[in-house]
C-alpha positions in Angstrom: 10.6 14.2 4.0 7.6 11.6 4.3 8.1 8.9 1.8 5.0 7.6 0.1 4.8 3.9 -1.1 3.5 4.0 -4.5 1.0 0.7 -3.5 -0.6 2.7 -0.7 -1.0 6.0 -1.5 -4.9 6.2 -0.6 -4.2 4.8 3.1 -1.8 5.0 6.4 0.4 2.3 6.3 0.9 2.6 10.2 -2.5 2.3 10.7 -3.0 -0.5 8.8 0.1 -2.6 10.4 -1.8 -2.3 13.4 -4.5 -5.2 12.6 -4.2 -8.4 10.9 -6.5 -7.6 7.9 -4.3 -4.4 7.1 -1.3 -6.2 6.9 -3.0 -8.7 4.4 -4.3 -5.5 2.5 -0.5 -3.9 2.6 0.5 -7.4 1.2 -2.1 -7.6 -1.4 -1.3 -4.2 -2.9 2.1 -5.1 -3.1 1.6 -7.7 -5.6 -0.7 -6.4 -7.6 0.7 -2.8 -7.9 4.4 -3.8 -6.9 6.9 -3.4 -4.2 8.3 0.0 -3.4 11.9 0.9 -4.4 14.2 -1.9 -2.5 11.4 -3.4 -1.4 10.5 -7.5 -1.2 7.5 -9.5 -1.1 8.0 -12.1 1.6 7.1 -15.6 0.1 6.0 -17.4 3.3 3.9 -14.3 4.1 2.2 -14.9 0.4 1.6 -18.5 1.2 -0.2 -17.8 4.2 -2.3 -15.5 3.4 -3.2 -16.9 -0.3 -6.6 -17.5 -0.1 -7.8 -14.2 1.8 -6.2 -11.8 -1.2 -8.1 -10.2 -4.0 -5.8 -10.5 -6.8 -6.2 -9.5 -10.2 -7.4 -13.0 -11.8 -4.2 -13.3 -14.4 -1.2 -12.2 -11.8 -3.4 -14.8 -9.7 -2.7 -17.6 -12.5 0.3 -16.4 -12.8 1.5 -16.6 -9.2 0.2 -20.1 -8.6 2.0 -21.2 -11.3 5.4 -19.7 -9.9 4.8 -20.3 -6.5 3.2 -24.2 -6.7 4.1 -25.3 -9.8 0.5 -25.7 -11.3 -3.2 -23.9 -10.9 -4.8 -23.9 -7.5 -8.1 -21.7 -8.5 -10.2 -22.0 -11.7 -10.3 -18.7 -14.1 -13.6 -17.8 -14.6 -14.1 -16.9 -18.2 -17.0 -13.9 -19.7 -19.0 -16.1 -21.9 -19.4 -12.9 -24.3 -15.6 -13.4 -25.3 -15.6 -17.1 -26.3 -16.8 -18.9 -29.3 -18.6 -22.0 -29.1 
């Protein structure tokens, strides 16, 4: 019975393990679409690679603030939504 991660299910995970920019893509689907069952997101991994991801802009926020302790990246608002 193959197992399918629930964060890669348009990919080969063994393929993408392969190559440095894979792993980062493996890693950046985990956090935005969640670990597998029993899975965990490594921290230092998270740290490393921080800057390359292509997070959805609130987890970003989010993140930064759990992982730092304040904002490292400016959220870019749609000027259509705010009221001047």
């Amino acid at each position: 019975m193959v197992v399918m991660k629930h964060y890669l299910w348009d990919y080969d995970e063994k393929e993408l393990e392969k190559t440095e920019r894979g792993r980062i893509f493996i890693l950046e689907r985990m956090i935005n679409y969640g670990p597998g069952k029993g899975e965990k997101i490594n921290l230092a991994l998270v740290k490393k690679y921080w800057d390359k991801f292509d997070l959805f802009p609130i987890r970003k926020r989010l993140l930064e603030l759990l992982i730092w302790g304040k904002y490292r990246s400016s959220l870019k608002h749609n000027k259509s939504f705010w009221l001047k």
